[in-house]
Every structure is written in C-alpha cells, then in structure tokens.
Backbone as a ProteinNet text record, in pm:
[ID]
protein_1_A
[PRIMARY]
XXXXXXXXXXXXXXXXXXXXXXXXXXXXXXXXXXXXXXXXXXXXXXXXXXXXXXXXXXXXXXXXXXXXXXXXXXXXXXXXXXXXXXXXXXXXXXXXXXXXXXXXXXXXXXXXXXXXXXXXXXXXXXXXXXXXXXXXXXXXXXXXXXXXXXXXXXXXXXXXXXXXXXXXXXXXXXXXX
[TERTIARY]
12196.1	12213.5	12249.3	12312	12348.1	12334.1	12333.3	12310.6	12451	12444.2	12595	12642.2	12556.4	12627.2	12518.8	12591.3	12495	12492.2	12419.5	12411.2	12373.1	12303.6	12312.1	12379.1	12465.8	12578	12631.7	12618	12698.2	12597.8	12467.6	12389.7	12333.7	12322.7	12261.9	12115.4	12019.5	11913.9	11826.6	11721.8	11663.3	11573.4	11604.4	11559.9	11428	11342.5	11208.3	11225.5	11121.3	11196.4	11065.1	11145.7	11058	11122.6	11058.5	11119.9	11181.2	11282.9	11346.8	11499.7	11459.2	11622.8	11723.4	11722.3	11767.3	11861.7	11859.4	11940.5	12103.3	12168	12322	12413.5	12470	12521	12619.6	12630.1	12766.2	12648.8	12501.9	12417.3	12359.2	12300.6	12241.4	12369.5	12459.1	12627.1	12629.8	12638.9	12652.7	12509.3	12406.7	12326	12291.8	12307.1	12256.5	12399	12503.5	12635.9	12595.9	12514.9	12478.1	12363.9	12328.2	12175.4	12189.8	12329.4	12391.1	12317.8	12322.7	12270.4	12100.2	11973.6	11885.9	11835.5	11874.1	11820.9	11725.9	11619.5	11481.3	11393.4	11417	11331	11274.6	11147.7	11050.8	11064.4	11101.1	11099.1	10987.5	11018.5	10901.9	10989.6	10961.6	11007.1	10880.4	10911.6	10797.6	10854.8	10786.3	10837.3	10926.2	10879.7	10965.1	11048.8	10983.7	11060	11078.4	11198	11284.1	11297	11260.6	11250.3	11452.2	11509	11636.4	11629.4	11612.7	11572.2	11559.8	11447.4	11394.7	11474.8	11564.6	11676.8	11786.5	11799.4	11957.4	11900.6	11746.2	11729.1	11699.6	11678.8	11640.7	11801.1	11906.9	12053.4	12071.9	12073.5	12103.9	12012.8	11926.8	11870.8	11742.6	11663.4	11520	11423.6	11317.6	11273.4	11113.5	11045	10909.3	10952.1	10947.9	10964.6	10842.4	10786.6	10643	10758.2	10705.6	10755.5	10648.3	10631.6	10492.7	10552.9	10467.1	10499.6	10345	10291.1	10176.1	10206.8	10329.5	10367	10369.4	10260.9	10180.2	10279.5	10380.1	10510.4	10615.4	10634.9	10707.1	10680	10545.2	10532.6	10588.8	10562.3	10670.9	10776.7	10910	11007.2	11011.5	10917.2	10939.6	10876.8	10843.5	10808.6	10903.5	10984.1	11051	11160.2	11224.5	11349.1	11329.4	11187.6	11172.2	11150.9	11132.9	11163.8	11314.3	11392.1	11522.1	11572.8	11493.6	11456.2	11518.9	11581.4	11559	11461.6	11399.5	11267.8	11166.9	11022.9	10920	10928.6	10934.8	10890.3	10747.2	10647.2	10556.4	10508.7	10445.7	10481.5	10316.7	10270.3	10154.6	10155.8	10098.5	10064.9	9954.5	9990.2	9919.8	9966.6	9885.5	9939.4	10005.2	10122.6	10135.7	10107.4	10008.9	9929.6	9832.2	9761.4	9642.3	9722.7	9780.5	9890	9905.6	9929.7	9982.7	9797.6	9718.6	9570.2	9593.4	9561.8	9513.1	9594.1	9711.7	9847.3	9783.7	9813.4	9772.3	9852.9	10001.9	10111.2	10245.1	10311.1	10413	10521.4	10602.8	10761.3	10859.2	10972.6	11105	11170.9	11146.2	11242.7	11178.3	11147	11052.3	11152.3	11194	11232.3	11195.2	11136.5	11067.2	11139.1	11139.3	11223	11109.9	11079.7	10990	11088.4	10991	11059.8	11076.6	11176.4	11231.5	11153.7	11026.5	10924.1	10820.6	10838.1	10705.5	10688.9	10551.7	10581.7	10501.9	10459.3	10397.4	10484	10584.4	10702.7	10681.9	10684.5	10680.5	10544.7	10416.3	10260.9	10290.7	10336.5	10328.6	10444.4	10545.3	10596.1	10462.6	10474.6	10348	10267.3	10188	10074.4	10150.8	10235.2	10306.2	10363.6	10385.2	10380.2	10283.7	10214.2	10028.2	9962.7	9995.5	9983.3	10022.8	9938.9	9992.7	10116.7	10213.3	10279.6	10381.6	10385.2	10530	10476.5	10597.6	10602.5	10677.2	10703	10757.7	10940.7	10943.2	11113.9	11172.3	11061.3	11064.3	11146.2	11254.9	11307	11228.9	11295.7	11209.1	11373.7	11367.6	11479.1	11398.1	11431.5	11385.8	11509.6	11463.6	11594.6	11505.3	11621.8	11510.1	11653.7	11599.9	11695	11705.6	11872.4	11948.1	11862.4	11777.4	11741.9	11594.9	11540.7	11456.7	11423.6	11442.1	11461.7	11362.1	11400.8	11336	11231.9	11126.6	11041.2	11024.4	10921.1	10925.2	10909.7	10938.5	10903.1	10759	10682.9	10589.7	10591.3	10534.7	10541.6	10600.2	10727.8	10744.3	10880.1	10887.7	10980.9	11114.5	11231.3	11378.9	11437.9	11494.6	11629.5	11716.3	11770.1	11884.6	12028.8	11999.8	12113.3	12094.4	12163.1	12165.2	12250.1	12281.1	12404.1	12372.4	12481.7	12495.8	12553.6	12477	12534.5	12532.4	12652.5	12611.4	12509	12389.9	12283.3	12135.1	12142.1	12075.7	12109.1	12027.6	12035	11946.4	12020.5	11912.3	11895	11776.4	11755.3	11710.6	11808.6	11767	11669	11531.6	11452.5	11458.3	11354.7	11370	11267.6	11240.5	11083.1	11146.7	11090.6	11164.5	11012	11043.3	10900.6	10904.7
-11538.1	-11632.1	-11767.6	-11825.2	-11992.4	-12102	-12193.7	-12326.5	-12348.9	-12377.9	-12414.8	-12498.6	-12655.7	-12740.1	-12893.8	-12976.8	-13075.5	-13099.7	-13154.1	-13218.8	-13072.9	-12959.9	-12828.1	-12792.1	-12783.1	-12703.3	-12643.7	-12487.9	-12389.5	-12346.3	-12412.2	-12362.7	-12215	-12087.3	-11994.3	-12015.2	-11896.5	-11916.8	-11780	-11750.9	-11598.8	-11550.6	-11457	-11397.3	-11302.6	-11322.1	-11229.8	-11065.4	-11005.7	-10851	-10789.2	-10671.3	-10651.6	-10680.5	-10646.9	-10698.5	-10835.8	-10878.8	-11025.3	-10994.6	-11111.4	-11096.9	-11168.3	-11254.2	-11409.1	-11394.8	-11582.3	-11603	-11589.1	-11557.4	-11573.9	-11705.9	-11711.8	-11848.9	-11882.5	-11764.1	-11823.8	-11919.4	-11859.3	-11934.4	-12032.8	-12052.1	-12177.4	-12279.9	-12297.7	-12356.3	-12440	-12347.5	-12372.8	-12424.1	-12386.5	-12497.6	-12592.2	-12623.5	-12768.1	-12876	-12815.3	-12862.3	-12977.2	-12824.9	-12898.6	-13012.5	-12999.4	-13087.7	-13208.3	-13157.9	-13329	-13364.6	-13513	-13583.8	-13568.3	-13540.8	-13547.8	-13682.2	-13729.9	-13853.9	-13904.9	-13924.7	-13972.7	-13893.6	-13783.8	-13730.3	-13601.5	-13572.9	-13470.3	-13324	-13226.7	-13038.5	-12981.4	-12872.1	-12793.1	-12668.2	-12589.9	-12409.6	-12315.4	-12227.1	-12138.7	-12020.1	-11935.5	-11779.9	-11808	-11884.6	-11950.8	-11825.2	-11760	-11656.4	-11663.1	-11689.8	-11757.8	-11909.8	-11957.7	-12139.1	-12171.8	-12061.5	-12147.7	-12229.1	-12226.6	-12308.4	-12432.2	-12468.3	-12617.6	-12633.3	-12564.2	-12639.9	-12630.6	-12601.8	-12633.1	-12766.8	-12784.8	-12925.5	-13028.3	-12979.5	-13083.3	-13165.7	-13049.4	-13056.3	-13166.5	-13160.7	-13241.2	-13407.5	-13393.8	-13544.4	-13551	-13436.7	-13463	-13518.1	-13594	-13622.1	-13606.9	-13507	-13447.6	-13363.5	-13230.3	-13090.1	-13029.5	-12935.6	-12814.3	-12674.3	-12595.8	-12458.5	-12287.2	-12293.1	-12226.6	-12058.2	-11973.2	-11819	-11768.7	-11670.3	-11558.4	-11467.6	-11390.6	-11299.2	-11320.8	-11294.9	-11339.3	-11293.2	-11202.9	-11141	-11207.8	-11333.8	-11377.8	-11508.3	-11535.4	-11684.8	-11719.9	-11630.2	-11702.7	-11712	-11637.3	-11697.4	-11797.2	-11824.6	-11946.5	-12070.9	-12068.2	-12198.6	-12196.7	-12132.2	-12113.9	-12206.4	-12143	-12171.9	-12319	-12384.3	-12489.4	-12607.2	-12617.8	-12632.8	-12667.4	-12657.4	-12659.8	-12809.5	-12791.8	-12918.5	-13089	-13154.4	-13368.3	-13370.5	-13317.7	-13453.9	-13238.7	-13310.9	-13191.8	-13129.9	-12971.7	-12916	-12882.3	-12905.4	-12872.1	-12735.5	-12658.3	-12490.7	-12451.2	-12397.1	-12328	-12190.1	-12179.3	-12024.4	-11952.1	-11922.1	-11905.6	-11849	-11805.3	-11760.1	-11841.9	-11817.8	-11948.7	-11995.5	-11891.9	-11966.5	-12016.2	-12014.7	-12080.2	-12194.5	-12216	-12363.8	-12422.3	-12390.1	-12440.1	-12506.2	-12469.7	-12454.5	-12599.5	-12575.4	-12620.1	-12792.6	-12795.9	-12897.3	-13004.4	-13142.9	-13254.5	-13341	-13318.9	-13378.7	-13361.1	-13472	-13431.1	-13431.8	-13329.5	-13297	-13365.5	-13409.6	-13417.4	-13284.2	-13175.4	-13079.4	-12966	-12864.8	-12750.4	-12638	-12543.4	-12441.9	-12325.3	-12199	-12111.8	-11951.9	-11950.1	-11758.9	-11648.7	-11652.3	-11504.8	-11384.5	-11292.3	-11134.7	-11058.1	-11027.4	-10958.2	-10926.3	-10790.6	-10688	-10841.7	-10925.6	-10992.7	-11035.5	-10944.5	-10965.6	-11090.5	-11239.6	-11308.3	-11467.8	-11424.3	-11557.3	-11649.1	-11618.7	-11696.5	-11745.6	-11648.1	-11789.8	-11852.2	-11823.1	-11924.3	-12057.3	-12046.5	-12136.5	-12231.8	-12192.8	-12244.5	-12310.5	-12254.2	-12318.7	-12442.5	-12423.4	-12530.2	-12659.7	-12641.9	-12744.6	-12804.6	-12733	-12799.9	-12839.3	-12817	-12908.4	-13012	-13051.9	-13179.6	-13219.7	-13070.1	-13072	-13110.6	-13188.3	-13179.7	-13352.1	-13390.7	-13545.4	-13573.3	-13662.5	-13693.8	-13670.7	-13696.7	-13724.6	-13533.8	-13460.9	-13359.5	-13248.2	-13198.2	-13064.3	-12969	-12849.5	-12675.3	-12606.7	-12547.4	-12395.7	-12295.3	-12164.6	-12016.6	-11961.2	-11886.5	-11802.5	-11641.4	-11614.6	-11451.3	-11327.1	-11209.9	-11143.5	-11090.2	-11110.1	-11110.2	-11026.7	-10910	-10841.5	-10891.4	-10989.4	-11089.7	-11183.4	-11245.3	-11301.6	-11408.1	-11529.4	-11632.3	-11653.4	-11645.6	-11675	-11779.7	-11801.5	-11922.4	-12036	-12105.3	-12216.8	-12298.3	-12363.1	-12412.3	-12539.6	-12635.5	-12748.2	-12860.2	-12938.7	-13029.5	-12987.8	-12879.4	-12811.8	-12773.1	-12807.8	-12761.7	-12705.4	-12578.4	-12527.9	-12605	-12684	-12770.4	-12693.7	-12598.6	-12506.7	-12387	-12244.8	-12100.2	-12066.4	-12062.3	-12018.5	-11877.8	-11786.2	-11617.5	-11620.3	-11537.9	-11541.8	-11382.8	-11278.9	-11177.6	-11104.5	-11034.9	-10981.3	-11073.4	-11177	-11275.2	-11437.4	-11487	-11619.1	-11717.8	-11829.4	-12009.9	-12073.8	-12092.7	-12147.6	-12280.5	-12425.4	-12568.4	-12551.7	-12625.6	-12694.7	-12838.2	-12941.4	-13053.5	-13084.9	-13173.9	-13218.9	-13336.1	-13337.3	-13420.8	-13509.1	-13623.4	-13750.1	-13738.1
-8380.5	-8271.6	-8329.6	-8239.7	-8275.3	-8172.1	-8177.6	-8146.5	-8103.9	-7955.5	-7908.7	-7881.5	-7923.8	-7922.3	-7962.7	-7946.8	-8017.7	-8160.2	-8205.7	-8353.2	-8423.1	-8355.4	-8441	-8444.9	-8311.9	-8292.4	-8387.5	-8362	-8482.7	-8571.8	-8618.1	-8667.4	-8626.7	-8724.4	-8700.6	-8737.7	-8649.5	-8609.6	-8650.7	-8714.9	-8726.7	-8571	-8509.7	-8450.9	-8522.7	-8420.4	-8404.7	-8419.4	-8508.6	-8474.4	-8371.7	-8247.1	-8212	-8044.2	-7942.2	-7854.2	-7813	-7801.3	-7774.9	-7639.7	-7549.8	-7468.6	-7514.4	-7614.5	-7635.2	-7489.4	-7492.9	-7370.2	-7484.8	-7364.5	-7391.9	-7419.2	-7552	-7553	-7472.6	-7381.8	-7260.7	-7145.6	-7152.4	-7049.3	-7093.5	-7229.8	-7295.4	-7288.2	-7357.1	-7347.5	-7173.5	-7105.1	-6956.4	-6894	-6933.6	-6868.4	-6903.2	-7055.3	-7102	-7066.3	-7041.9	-7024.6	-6899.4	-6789.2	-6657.5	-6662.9	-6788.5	-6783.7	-6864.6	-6917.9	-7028.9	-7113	-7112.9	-7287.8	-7260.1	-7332.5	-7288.8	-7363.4	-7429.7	-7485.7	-7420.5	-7554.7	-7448.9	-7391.5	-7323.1	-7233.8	-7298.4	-7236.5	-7303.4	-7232	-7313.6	-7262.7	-7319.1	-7235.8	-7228.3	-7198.2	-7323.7	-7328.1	-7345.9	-7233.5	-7207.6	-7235.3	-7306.1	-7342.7	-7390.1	-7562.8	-7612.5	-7701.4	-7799.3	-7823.1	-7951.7	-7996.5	-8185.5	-8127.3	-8008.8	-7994.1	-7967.4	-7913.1	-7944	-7833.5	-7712.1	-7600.2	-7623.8	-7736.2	-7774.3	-7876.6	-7959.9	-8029.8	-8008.8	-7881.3	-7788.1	-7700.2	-7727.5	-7619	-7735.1	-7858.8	-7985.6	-7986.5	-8002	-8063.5	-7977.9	-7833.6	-7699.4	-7700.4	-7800.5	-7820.4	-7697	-7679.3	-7643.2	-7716.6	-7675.6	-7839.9	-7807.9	-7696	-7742	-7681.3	-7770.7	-7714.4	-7788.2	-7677.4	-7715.6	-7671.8	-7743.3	-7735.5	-7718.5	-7608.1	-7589.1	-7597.1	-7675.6	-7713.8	-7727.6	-7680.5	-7683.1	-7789	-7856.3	-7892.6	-8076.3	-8141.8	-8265.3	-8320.9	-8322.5	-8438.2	-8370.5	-8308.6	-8303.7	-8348.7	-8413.1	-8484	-8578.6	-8637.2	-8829.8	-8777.7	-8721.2	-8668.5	-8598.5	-8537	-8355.6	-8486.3	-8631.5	-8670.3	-8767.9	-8820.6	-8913.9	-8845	-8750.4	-8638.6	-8617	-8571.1	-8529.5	-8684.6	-8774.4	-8880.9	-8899.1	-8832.9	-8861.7	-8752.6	-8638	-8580.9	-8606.5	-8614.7	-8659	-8577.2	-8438.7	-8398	-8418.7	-8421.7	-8440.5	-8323.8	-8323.6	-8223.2	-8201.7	-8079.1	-8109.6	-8091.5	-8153.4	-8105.2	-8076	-7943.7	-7893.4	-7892.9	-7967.1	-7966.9	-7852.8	-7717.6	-7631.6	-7493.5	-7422.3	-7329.1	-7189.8	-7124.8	-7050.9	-6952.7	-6912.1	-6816.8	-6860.2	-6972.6	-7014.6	-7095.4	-7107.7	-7217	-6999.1	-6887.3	-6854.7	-6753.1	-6745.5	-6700	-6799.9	-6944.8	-7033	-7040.2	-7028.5	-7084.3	-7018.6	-7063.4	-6984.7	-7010.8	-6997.1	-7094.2	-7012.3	-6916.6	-6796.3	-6893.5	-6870.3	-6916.6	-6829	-6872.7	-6790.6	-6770.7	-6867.4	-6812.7	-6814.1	-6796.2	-6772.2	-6798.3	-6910.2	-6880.7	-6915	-6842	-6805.2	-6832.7	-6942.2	-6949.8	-7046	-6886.6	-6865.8	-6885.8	-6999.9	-7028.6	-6909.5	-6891.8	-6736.5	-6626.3	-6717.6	-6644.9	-6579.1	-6627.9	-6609.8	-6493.9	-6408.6	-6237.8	-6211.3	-6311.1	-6188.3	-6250.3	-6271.8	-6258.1	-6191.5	-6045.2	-5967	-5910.4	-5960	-5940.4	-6078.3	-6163.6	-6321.7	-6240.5	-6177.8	-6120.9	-6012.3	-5924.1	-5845.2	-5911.3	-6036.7	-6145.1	-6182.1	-6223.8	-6289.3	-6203.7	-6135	-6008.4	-5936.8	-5969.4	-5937.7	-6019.8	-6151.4	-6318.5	-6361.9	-6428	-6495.2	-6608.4	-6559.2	-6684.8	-6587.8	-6433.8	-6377.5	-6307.9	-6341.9	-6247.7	-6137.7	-6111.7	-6003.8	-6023.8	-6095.2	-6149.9	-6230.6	-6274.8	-6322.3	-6283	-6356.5	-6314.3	-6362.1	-6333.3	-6339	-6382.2	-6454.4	-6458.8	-6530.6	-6446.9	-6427.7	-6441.6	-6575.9	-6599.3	-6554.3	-6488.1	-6402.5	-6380.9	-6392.7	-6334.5	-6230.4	-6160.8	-6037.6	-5911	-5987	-5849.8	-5858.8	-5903.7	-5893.8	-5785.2	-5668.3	-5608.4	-5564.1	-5585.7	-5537.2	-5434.5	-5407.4	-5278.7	-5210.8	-5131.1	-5072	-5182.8	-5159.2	-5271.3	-5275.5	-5346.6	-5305.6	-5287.7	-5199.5	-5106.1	-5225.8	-5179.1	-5265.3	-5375.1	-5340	-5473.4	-5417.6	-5473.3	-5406.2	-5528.6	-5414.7	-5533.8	-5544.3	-5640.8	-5652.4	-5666.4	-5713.1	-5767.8	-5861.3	-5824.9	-5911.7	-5970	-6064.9	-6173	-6231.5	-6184.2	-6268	-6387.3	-6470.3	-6587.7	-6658.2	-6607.9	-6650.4	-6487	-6558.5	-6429.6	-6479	-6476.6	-6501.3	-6442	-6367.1	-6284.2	-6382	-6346.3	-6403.7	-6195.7	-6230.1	-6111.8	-6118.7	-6092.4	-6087.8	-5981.8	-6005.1	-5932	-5928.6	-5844.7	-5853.3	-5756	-5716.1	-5626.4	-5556.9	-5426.2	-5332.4	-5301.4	-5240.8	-5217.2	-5042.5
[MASK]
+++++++++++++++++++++++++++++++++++++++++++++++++++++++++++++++++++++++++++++++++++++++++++++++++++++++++++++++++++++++++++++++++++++++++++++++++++++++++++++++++++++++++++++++++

C-alpha cells in the first residue's frame, strides 16, 4: 500500500498479516481530496489497522492524530507504519468502544472504518457523538459497505454527503446548532 498524496505521497507502507480490508487508494485519494489541507486540526482513526488513514491525514498536515486498533497482530505494524509519521501518531491499543467511553480529547475529524461483519457501527457512531471526542465544529466519516445502510441518525448529526467507491460507501457527517 501507499500514501496518495501529501508530503508522503508515494511512500509505501507494510501491511498487517492476517485479516486486513485496507481502504482503496482510489477512496483514501478521493476523500482527503474532499477534506483538503488539514493544517492544524486534530484526527481521529478508528479500526486503525497498518494506520494508513492517520498517514494520509499526517501527509495532509494534521498535527494531533491518535490511531485506535484492538487487533494485538496488528501492533508492530500500526507502530512501525506510524513511525514513518513528521508529527507523532498517537496509537491505542484498545477496543473502540472502550477508547471511545474512555477519550476525553475532542477531534476535528473522526474517521471510523469498521471491518465489514462488524454489526454495531452504527451505536459506536451514536457513542461517539455523545462523547467527548466530538465538538461543535467536528466532522464524522464512516466508511461501511453499500448493503449497509445508514439509520436514523442521532439528534444533532447530518449526512453532509455519500461517496461510492467500488461496493463500499464514505459517509460525510457534520452537526448542525
């Protein structure tokens, strides 16, 4: 895998062995495209994985990124990968609903890629919107697949926009006052 753009851009990356989806660099490419310069502002990657998530948002000029993963044979990679980093990634080894119970630390950007089977996506969304990991100004993207479908939303929360990529969707959130 590689880094599609930014100050890594082009850099290859070691993947985890063992189960992994990586996202597609036609979908990482195309959504940070949509999400522009991040300069300044703080992410948050959940089901982080090999971390390329937080170094397609490092490359883009975020400058506090945490990278949260449960999956213990995917650590030496997800610190190895992040190591490769200009600002630190911070990496939690934990589960994400207990990192998200636990967090006391608001993000600007929230992005959320849950392993396909995983049926409670959408209360880990909910949690997270009722946490202290989301502010006022805060986006959300849920990368989910297509026969997945969005539910009601919970109070406060808008789809901004869904992008297909393949049989896999990114879903913009955003919070209205």
């Amino acid at each position: 895998m590689r880094i599609t753009g930014g100050t890594l851009g082009g850099l290859r990356i070691k993947v985890p062995r063992g189960e992994i989806r990586p996202a597609m660099d036609r979908m990482r490419e195309s959504v940070f495209g949509i999400l522009g310069d991040l300069s300044g502002l703080s992410f948050l990657d959940i089901f982080s994985g090999s971390g390329i998530i937080a170094l397609e948002a490092a490359s883009r000029g975020a400058s506090y990124i945490e990278a949260v993963e449960m999956d213990p044979k995917k650590r030496r990679t997800l610190l190895e990968n992040a190591g490769l980093s200009p600002v630190r990634i911070h990496c939690r080894f934990m589960a994400a609903e207990l990192y998200v119970e636990r967090a006391r630390r608001s993000f600007d950007l929230v992005f959320m890629d849950p392993p396909f089977p995983y049926r409670y996506k959408w209360d880990l969304l909910k949690s997270i919107v009722e946490s202290s990991i989301i502010g006022s100004n805060s986006r959300i993207l849920v990368h989910r697949p297509r026969e997945d479908p969005c539910p009601a939303l919970p109070q406060g929360l808008v789809l901004d926009e869904s992008r297909e990529y393949g049989r896999s969707i990114v879903d913009f959130f955003s919070f209205f006052s």
